[in-house]
C-alpha positions, 0 to 999 in steps of 0.5 A, spaced: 357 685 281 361 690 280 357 697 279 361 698 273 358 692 270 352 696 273 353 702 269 355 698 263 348 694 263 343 701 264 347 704 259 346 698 253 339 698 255 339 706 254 342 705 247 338 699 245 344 694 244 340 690 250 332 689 252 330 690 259 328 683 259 335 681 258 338 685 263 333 684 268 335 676 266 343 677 268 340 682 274 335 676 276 342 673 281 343 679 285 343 680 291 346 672 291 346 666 287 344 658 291 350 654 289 346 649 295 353 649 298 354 656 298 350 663 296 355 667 292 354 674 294 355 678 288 352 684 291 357 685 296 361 690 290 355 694 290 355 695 298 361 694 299 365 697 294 370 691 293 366 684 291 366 678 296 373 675 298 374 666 298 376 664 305 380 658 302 381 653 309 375 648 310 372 648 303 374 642 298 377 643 291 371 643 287 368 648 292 372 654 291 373 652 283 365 654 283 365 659 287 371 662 283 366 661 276 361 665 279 364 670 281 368 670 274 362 669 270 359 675 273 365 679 272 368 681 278 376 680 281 377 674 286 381 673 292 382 666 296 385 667 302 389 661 306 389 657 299 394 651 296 399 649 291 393 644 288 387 649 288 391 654 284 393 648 279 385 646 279 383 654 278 388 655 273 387 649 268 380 653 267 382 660 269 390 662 266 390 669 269 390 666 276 396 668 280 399 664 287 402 668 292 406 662 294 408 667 301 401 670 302 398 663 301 393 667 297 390 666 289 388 672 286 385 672 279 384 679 276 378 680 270 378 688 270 383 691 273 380 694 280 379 703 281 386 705 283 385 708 290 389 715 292 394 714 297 398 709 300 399 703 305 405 701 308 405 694 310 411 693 316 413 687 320 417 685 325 421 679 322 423 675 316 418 669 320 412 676 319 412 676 313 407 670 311 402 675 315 404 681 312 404 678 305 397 678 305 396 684 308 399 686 302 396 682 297 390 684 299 391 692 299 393 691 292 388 686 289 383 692 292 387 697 288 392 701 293 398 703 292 403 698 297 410 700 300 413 694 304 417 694 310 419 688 312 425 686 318 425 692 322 423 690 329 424 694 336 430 689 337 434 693 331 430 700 333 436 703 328 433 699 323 425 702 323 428 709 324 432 709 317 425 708 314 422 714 318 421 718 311 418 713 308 412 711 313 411 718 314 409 718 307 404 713 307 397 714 309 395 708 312 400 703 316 399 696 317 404 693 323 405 686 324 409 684 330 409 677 335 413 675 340 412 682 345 408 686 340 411 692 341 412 696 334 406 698 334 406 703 338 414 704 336 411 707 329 403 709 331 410 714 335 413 716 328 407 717 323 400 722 324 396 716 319 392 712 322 395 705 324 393 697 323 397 693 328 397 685 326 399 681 332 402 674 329 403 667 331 411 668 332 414 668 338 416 663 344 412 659 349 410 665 353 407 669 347 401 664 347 400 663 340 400 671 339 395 673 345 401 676 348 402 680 342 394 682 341 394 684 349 401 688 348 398 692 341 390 693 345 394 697 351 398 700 346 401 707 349 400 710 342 394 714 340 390 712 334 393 705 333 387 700 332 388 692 332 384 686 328 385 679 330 391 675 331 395 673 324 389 677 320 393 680 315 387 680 311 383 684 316 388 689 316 389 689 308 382 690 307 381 695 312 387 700 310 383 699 303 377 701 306 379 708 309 384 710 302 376 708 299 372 712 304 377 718 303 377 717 297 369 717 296 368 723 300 373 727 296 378 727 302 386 727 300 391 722 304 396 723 299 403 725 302 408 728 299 416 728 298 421 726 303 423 732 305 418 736 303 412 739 307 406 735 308 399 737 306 392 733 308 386 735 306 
């Protein structure tokens, strides 16, 4: 439940559009909800701060679509993660607001727009067979309210093309990186920029990359300092967590705004 949903609920009974029994009826489902299958965590914005996210592999059709429904139902935007063609089709015979990110292999379907968050996250990779894994660093930033700039085919083989974009990375207030093969643009950019870093290592790479353990071993010694690293192919976990920071900062009345190009820099 969205803790807006929360404060609209407490407001209506205060007005007397709404009894206290009919309000403790559609509170009776927090924390969670037994679909038998699955327990739908409808507490979780409340905890949180953004609701519970679909992780779509291993989940049949018919169980993501009644998930989706409950959340929905409750009000609260969702998020399915390493989804299909078919699922959407299936979610958006019921649901038309929902959305395919075809790259990102993610479904989202907006019910309220989410709290815009201040600040931020650039999402960086490496090369063209990255961008998958940026993408849904990406898609989620931006389902959880961020601002995203995407900076995408800058990797260390071409490092002319990273620096012509030193301006903008320094503008941001989180930066997501994503890089296989040896993994080292992390620390390139942890080197340019004082915002907090989130290295994504990917899948991509030859035979000695490991499937991107080469690349997740790489970016765990980076030489740079303040680069932290989610697991390999995780652009979910980077994009969350970015948003999580803009949150926290956010919350406690902090700014990770950034200027202009050019222009002094402030952090409050």
């Amino acid at each position: 439940m969205d803790p807006r949903e929360i404060e609209s609920l407490l407001k209506q009974v205060a007005d007397g559009q709404l009894s206290p029994e009919q309000a403790a009826a559609r509170l009776k489902l927090l924390p969670y909800e037994d679909l038998g299958f699955a327990k739908v965590d409808h507490h979780r914005a409340l905890r949180r701060g953004f609701s519970e996210v679909v992780y779509g592999p291993g989940k049949s059709v018919e169980q993501i679509l009644a998930i989706t429904d409950r959340l929905v139902d409750r009000g609260q935007n969702v998020l399915v993660t390493r989804t299909t063609h078919e699922v959407h089709e299936r979610i958006a015979q019921r649901h038309a607001a929902a959305h395919f990110h075809e790259i990102a292999r993610c479904l989202t379907l907006t019910v309220q727009p989410p709290i815009p968050l201040i600040g931020r996250v650039a999402i960086v990779c490496a090369g063209t067979s990255d961008v998958p894994v940026a993408e849904e660093a990406a898609v989620t930033s931006e389902f959880l309210g961020a601002t995203v700039d995407r900076v995408f085919d800058v990797g260390v083989a071409g490092l002319h093309r990273l620096l012509d974009q030193t301006a903008r990375l320094q503008q941001a207030s989180v930066v997501v990186v994503v890089a296989g093969m040896e993994g080292a643009l992390p620390s390139v950019v942890g080197g340019l920029v004082d915002a907090p870093v989130l290295a994504v290592p990917s899948s991509v790479g030859y035979g000695a990359s490991f499937g991107g353990l080469a690349a997740l071993l790489a970016m765990l010694n980076s030489c740079a300092s303040g680069v932290a690293v989610v697991n390999i192919d995780n652009g979910f976990g980077a994009g969350y967590l970015a948003s999580l920071i803009l949150r926290t900062a956010q919350r406690e009345g902090a700014s990770l705004t950034r200027t202009e190009p050019g222009t002094p820099q402030t952090r409050l």
